[in-house]
Structures are given as C-alpha cells and as structure tokens.
N, CA, C and O atoms as CSV, one atom per row, in Angstrom:
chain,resi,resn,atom,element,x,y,z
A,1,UNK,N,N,70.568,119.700,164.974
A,1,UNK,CA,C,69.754,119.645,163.767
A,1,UNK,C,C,68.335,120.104,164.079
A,1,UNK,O,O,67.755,119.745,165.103
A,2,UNK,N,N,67.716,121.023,163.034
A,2,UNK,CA,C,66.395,121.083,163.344
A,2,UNK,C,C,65.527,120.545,162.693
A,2,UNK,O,O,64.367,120.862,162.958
A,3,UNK,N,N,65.741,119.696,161.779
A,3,UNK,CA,C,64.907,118.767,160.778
A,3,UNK,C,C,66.099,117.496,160.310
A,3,UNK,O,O,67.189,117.634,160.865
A,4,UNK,N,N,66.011,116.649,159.635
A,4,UNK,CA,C,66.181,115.225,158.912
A,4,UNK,C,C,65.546,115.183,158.001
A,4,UNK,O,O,64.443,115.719,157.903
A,5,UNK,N,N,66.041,114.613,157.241
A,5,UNK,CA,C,64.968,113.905,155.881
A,5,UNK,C,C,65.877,112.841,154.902
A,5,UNK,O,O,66.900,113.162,154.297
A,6,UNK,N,N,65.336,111.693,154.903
A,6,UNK,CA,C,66.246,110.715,154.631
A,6,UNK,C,C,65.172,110.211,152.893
A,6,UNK,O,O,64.013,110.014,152.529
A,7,UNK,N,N,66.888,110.230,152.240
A,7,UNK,CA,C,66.073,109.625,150.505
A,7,UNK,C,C,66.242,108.054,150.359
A,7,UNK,O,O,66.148,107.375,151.382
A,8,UNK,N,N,66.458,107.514,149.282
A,8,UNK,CA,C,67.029,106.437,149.071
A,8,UNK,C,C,68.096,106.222,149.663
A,8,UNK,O,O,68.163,105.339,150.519
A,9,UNK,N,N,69.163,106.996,149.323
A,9,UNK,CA,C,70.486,106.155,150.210
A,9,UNK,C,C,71.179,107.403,150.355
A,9,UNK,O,O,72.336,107.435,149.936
A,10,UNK,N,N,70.670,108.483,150.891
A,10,UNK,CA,C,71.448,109.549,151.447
A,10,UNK,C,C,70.004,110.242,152.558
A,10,UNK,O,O,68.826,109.959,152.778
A,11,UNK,N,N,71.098,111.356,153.042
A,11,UNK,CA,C,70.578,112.019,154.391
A,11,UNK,C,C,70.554,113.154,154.476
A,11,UNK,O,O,71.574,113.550,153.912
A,12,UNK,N,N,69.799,114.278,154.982
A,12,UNK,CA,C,70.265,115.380,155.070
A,12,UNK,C,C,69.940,116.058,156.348
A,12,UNK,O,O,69.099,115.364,156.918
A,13,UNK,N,N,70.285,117.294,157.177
A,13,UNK,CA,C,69.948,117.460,157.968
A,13,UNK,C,C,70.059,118.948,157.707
A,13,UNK,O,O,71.056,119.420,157.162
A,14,UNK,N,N,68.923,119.762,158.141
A,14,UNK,CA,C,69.078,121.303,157.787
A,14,UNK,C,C,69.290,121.658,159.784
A,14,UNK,O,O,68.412,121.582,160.644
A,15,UNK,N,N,70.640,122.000,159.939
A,15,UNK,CA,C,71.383,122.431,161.360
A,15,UNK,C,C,71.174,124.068,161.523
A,15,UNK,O,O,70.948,124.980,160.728
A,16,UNK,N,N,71.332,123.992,162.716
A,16,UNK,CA,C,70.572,125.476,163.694
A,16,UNK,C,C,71.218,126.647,162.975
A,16,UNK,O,O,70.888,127.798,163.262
A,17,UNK,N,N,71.973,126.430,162.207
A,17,UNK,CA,C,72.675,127.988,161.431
A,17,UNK,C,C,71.647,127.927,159.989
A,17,UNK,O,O,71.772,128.733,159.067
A,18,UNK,N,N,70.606,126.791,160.009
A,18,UNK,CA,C,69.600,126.982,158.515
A,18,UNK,C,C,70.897,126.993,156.926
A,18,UNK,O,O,70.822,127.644,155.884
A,19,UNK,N,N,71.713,126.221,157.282
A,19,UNK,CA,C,71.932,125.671,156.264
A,19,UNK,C,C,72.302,124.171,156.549
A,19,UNK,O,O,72.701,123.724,157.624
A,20,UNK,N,N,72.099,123.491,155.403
A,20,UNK,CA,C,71.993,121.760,154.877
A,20,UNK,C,C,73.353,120.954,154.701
A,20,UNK,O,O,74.359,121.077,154.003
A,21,UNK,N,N,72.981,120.235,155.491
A,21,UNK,CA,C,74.435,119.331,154.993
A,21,UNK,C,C,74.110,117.616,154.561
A,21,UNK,O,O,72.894,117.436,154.489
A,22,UNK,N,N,74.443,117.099,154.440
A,22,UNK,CA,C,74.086,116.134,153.245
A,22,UNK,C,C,75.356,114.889,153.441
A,22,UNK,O,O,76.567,115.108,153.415
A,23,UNK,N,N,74.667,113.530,153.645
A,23,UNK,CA,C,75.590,112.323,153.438
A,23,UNK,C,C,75.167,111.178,153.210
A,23,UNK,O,O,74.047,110.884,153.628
A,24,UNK,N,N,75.989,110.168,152.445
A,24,UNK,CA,C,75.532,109.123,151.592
A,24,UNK,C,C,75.889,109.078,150.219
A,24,UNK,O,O,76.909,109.656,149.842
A,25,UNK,N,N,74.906,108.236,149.153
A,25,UNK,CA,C,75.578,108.059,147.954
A,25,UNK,C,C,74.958,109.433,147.456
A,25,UNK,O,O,74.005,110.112,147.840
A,26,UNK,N,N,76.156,109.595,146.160
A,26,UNK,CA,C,75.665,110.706,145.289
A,26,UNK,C,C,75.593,110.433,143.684
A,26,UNK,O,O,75.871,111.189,142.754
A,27,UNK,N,N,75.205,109.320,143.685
A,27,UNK,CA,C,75.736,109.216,142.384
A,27,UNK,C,C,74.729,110.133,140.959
A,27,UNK,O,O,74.845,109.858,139.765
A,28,UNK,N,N,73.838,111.171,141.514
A,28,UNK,CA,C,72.894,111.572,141.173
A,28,UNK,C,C,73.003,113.348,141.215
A,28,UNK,O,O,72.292,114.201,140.685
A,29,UNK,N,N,74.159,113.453,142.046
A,29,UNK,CA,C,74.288,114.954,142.754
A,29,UNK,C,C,73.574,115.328,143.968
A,29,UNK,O,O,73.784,116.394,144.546
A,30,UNK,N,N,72.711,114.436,144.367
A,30,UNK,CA,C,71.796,114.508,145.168
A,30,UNK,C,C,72.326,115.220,146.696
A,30,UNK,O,O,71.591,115.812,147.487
A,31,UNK,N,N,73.786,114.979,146.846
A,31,UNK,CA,C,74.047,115.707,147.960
A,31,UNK,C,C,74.436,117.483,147.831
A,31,UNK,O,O,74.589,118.249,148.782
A,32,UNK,N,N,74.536,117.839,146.263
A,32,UNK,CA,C,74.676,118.802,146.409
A,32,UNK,C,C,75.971,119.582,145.942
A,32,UNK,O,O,75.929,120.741,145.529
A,33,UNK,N,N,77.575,118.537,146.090
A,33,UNK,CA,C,78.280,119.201,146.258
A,33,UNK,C,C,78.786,119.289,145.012
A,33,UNK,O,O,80.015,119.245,145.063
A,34,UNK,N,N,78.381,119.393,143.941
A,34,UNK,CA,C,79.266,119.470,142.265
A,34,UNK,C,C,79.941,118.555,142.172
A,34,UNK,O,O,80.996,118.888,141.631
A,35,UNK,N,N,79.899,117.071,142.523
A,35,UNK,CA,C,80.544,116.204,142.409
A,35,UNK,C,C,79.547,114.678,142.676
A,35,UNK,O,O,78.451,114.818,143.219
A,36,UNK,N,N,79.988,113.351,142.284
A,36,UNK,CA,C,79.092,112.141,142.376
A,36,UNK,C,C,80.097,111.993,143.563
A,36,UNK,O,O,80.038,110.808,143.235
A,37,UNK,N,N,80.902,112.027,144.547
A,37,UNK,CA,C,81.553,111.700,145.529
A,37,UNK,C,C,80.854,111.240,146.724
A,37,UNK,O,O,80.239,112.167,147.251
A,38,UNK,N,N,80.742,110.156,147.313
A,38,UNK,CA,C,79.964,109.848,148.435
A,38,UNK,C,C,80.410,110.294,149.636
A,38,UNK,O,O,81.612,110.169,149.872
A,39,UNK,N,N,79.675,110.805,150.471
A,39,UNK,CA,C,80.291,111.449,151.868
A,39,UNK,C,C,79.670,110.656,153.129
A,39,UNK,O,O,78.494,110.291,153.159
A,40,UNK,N,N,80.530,110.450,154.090
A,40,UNK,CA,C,80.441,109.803,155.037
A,40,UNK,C,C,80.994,108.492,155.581
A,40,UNK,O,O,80.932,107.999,156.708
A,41,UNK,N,N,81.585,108.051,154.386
A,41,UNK,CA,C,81.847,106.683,154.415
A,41,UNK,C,C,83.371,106.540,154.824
A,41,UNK,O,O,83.945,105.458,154.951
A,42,UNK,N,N,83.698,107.251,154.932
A,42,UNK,CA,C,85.703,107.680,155.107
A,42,UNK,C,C,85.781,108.737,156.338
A,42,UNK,O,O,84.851,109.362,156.848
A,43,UNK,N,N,86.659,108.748,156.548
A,43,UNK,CA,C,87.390,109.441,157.606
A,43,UNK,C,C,87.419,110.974,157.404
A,43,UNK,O,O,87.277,111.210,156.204
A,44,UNK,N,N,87.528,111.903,158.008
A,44,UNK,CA,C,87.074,113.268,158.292
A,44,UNK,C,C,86.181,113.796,157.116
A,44,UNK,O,O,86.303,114.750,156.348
A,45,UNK,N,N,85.398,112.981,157.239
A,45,UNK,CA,C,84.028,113.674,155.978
A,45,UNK,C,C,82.974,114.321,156.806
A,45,UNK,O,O,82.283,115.184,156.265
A,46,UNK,N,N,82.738,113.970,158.217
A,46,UNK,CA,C,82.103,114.261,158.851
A,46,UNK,C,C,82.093,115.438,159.867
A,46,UNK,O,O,83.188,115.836,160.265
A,47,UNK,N,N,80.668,116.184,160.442
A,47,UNK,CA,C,81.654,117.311,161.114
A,47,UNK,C,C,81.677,118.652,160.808
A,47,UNK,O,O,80.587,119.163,160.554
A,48,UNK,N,N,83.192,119.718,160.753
A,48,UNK,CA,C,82.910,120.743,160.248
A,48,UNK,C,C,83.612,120.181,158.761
A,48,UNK,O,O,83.544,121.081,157.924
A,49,UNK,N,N,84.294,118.875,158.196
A,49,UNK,CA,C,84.418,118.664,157.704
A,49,UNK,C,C,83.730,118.281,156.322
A,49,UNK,O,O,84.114,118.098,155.167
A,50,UNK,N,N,82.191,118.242,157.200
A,50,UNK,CA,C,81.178,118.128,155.750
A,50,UNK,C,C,80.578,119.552,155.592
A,50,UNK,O,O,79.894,120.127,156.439
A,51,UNK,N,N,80.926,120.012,154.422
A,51,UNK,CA,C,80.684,121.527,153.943
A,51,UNK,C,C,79.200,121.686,153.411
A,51,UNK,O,O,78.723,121.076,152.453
A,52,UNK,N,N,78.568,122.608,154.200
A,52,UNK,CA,C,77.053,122.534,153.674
A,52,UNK,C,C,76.819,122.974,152.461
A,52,UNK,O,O,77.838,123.064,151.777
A,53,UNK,N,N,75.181,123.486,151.608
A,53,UNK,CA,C,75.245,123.028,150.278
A,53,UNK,C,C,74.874,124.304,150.048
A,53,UNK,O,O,74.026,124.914,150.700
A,54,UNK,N,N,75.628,124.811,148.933
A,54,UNK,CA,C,75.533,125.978,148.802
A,54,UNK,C,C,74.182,126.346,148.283
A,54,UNK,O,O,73.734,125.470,147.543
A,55,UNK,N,N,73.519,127.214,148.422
A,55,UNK,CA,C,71.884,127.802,148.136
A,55,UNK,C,C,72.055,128.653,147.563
A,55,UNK,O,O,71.252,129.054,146.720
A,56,UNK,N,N,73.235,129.252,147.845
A,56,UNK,CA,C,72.658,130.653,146.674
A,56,UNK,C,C,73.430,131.982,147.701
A,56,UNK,O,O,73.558,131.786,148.910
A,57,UNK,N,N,73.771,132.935,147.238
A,57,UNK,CA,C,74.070,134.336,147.989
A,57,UNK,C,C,73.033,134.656,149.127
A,57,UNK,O,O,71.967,135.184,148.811
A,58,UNK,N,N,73.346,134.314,150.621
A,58,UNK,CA,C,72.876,134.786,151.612
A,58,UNK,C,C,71.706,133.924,151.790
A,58,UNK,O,O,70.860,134.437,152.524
A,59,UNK,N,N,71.495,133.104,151.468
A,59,UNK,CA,C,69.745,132.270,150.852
A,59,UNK,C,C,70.453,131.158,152.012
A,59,UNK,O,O,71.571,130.681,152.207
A,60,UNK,N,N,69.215,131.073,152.580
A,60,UNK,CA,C,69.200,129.828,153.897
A,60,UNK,C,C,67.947,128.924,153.467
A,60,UNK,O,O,67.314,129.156,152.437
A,61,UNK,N,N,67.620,127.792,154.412
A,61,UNK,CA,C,66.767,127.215,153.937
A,61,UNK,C,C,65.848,127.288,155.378
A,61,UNK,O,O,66.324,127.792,156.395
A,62,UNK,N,N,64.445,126.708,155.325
A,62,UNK,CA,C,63.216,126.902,155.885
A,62,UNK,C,C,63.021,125.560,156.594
A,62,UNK,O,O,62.856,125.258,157.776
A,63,UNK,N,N,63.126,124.601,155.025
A,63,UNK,CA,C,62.986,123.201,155.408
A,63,UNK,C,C,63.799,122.448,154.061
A,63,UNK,O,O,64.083,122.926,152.963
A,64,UNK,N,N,64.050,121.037,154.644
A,64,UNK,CA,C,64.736,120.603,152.684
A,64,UNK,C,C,63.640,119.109,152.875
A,64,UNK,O,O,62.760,118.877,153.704
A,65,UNK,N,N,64.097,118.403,151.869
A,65,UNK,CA,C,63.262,117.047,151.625
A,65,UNK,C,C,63.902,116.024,150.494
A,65,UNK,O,O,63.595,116.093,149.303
A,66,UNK,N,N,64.900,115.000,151.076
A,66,UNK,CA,C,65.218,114.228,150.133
A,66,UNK,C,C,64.503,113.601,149.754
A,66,UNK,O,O,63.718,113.030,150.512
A,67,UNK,N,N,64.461,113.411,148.211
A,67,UNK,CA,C,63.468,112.332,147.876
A,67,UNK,C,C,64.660,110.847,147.318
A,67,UNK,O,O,65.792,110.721,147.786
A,68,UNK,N,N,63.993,109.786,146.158
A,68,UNK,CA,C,65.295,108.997,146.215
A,68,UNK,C,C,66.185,109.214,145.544
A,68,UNK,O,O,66.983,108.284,145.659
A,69,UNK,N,N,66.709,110.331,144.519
A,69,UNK,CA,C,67.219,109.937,144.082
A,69,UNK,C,C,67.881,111.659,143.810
A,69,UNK,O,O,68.937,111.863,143.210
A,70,UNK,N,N,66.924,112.855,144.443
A,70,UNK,CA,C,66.986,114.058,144.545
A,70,UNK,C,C,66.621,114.899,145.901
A,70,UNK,O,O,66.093,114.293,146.834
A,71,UNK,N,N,66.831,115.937,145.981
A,71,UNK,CA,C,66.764,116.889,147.444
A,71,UNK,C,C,66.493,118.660,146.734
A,71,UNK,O,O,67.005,119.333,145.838
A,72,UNK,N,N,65.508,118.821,147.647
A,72,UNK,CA,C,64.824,119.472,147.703
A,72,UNK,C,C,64.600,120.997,148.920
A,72,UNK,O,O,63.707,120.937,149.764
A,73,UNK,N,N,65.208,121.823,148.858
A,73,UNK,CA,C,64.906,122.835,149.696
A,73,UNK,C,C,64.004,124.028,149.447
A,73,UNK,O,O,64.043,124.680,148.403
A,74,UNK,N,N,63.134,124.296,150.531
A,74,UNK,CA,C,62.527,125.594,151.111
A,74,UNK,C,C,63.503,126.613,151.662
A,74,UNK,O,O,64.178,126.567,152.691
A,75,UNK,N,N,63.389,127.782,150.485
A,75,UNK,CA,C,64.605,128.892,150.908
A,75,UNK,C,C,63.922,129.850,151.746
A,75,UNK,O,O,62.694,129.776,151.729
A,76,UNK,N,N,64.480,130.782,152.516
A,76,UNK,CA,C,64.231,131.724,153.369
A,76,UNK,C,C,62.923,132.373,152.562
A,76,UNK,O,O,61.777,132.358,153.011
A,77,UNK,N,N,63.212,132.786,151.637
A,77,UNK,CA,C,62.595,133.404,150.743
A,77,UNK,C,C,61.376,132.781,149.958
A,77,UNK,O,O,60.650,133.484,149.254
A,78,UNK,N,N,61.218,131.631,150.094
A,78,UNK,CA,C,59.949,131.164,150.194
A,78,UNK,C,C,60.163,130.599,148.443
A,78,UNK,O,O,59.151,130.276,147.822
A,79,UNK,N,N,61.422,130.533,147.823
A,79,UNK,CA,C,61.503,129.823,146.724
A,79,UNK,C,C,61.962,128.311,147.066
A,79,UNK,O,O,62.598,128.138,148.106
A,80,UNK,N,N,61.685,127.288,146.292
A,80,UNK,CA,C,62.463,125.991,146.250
A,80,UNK,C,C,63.294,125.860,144.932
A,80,UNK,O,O,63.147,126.270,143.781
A,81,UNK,N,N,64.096,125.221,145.497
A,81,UNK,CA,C,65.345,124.643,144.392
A,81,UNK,C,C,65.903,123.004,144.667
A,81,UNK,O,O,66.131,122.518,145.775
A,82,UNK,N,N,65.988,122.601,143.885
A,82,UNK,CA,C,66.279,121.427,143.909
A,82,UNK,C,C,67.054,120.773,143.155
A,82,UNK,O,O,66.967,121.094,141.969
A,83,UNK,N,N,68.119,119.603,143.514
A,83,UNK,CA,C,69.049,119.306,142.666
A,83,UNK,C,C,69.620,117.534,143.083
A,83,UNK,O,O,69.677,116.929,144.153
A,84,UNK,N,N,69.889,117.236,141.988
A,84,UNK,CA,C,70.217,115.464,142.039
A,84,UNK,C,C,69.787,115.076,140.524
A,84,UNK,O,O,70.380,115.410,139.498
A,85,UNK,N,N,68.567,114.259,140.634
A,85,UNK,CA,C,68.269,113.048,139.226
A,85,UNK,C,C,66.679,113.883,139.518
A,85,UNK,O,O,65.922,113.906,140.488
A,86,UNK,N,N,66.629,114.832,137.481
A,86,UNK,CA,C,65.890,115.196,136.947
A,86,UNK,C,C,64.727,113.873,136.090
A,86,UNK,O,O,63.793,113.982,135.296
A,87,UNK,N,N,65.405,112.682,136.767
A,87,UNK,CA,C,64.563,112.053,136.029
A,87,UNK,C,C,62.748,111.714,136.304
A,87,UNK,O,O,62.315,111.432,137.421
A,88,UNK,N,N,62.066,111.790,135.338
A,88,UNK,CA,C,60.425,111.823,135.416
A,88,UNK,C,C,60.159,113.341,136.182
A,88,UNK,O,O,59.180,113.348,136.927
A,89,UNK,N,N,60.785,114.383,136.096
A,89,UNK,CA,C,60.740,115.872,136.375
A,89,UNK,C,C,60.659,115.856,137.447
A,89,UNK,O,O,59.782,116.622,137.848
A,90,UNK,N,N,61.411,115.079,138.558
A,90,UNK,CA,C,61.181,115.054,140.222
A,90,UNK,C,C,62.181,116.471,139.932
A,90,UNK,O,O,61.277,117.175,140.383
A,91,UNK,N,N,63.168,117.407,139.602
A,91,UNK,CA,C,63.445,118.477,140.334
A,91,UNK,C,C,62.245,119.728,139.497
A,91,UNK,O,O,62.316,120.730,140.208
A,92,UNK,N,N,61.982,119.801,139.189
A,92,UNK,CA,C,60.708,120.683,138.764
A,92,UNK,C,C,61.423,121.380,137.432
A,92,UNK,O,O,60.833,122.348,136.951
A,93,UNK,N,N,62.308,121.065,136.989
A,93,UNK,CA,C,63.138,121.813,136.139
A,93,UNK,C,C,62.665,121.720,134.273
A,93,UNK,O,O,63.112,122.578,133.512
A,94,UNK,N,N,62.165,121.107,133.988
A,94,UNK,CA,C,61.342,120.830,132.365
A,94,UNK,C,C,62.856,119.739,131.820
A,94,UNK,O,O,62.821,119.593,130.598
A,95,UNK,N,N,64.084,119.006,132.484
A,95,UNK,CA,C,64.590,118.488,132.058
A,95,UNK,C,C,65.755,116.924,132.749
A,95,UNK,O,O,66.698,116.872,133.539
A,96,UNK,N,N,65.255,116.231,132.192
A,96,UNK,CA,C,65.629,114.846,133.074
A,96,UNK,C,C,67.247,115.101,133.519
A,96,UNK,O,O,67.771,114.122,134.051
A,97,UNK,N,N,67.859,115.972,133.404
A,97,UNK,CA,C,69.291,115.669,133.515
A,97,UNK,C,C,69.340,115.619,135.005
A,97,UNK,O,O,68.354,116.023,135.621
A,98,UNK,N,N,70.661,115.047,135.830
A,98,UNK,CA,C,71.001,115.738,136.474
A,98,UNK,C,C,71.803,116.542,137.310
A,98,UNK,O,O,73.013,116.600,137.092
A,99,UNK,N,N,71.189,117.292,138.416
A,99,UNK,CA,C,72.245,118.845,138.445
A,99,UNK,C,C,73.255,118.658,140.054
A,99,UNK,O,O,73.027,117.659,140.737
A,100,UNK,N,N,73.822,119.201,140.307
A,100,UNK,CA,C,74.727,118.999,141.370
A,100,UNK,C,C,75.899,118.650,141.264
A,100,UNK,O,O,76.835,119.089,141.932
A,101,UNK,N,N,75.970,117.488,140.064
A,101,UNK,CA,C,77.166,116.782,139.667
A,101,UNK,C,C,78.452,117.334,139.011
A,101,UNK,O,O,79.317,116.466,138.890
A,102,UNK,N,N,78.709,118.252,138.671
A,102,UNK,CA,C,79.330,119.383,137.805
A,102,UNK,C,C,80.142,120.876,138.839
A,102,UNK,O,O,79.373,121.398,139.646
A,103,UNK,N,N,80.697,121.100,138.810
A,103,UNK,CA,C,81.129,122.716,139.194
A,103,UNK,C,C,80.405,123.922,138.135
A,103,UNK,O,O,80.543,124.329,136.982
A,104,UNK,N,N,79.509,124.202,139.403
A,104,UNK,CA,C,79.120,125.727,138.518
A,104,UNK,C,C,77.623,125.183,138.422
A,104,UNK,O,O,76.880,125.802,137.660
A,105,UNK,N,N,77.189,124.273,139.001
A,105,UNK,CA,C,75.610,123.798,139.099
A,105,UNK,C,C,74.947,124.095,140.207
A,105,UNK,O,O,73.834,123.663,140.508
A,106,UNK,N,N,75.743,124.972,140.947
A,106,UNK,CA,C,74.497,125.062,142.506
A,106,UNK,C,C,75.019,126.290,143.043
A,106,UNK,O,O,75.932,126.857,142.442
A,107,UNK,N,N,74.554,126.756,144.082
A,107,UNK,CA,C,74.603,128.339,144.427
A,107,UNK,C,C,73.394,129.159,143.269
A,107,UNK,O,O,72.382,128.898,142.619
A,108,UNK,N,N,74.167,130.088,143.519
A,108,UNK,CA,C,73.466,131.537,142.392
A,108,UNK,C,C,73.032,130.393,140.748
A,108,UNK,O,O,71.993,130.510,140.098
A,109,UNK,N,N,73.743,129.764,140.562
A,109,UNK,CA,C,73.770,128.999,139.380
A,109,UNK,C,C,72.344,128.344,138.846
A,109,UNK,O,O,71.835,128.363,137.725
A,110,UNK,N,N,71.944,127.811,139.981
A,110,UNK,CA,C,70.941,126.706,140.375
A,110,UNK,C,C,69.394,127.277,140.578
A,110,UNK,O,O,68.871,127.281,141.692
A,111,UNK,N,N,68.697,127.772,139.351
A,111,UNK,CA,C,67.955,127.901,138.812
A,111,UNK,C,C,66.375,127.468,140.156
A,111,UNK,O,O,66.263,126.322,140.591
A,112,UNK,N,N,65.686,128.249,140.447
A,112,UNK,CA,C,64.833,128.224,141.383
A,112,UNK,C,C,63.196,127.578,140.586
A,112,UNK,O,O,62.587,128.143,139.677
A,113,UNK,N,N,62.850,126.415,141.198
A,113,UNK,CA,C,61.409,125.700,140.473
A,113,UNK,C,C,60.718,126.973,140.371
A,113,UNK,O,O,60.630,127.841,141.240
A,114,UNK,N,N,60.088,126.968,138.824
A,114,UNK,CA,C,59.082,127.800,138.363
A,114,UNK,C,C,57.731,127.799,138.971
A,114,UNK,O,O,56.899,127.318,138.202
A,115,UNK,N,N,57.222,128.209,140.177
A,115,UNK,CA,C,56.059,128.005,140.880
A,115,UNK,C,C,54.743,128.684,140.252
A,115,UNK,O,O,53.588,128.493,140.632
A,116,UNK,N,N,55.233,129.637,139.061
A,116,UNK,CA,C,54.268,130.898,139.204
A,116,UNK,C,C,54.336,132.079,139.214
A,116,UNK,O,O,54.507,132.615,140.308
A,117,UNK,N,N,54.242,132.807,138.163
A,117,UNK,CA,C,54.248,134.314,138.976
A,117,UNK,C,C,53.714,134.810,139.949
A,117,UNK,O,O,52.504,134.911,140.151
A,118,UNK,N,N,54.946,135.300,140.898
A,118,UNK,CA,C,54.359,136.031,142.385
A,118,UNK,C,C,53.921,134.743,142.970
A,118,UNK,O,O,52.936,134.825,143.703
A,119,UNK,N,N,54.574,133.274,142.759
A,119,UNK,CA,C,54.071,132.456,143.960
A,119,UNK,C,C,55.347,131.840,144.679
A,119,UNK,O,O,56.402,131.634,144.079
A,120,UNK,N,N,55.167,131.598,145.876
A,120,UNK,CA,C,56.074,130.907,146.811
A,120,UNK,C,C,55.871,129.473,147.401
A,120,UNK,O,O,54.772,128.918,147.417
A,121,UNK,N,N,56.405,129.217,147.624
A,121,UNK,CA,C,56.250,127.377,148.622
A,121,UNK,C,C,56.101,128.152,150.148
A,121,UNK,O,O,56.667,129.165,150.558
A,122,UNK,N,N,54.972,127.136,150.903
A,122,UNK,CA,C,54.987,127.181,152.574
A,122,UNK,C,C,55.181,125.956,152.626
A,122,UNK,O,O,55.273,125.727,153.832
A,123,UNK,N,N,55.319,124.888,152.005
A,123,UNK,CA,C,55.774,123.652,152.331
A,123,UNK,C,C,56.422,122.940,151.400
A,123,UNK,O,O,56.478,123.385,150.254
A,124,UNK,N,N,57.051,121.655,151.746
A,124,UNK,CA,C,58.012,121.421,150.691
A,124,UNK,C,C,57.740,119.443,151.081
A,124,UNK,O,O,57.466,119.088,152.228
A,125,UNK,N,N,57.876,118.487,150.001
A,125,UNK,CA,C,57.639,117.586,150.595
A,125,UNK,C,C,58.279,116.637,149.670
A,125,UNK,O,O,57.455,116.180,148.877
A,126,UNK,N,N,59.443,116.199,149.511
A,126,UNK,CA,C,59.769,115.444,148.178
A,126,UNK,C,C,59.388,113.785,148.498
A,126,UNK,O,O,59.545,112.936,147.621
C-alpha cells in the first residue's frame, strides 16, 4: 500500500498499481462497488479477491480520502470524484443522494467534482 485512509467504519488503501481498494460497512456506497454489501467480514473478500474501484477508463488515483460516511479520490489527472452519502454536499455533487450503491454509478459514469474551469486538485482531504 502506498497510502490508508480510514472513515467511519470503512478503509481504504490506494496499492502500488494506483488503484483503491476498499473494506468495511457500505451502507452508503462508500466502498465503491455499486452495491451496500460489506466487504471484509467473510471469507475470500479479501486479497485479489477484493476488486478495486473502478475510476473511470485508464484513470488511476494520486491519493483517495475516506471521510465518514463517503470516499474521495485524487485522479491521475488531477480531477476528484467522489462517491458514498451526498449528504450536507460532502461528495461535491449539488445533491444529497447517494452514489456507488446502484450499477452504472461509478467508472466513466461517475461524474467528476466541479472545481472550476481549467482547475485541478493537488490535494485531497475528506
């Protein structure tokens, strides 16, 4: 692993290939995987068995940052995206829902925080 970042009751770790993998509760999406399914708590969840979180076409991450109840990544590319519990606008998105929980909510799908025109993140801190 080259970073950690621990939320309320999940974990993440962004590993030496710069993509994220994610364990604990989800009842928020917060891990990422299109589902409220908790990972870690059972038998071969762990491993190559825990499938990292998809970012997007070719898009790696920099750094990520769980916060409690959402997670947060710095993409190669110097955008952030973020996904779990929109609630009080912790994913930057203009809407309390939240995203992860669903098929078809993350990757290419998963809508990049509006920073600005022509602006990027150098740090990320949920």
């Amino acid at each position: 692993a080259r970073s950690i970042s621990a939320g309320d009751l999940h974990t993440w770790a962004l590993i030496d290939s710069r993509q994220v993998k994610c364990w604990g509760n989800n009842s928020w999406g917060q891990l990422g995987q299109e589902t409220t399914v908790a990972l870690g708590d059972d038998a071969n969840e762990m491993g190559d068995d825990l499938p990292p979180v998809d970012l997007g076409t070719g898009r790696t991450a920099r750094s990520v940052s769980a916060g409690e109840t959402h997670t947060c990544a710095l993409l190669d590319n110097g955008r952030v995206k973020c996904w779990g519990s929109g609630l009080n606008g912790r994913r930057g998105s203009g809407s309390p829902d939240s995203v992860g929980v669903e098929e078809g909510e993350m990757g290419d799908d998963l809508a990049a925080v509006n920073l600005g025109t022509g602006r990027t993140a150098t740090g990320l801190v949920a």
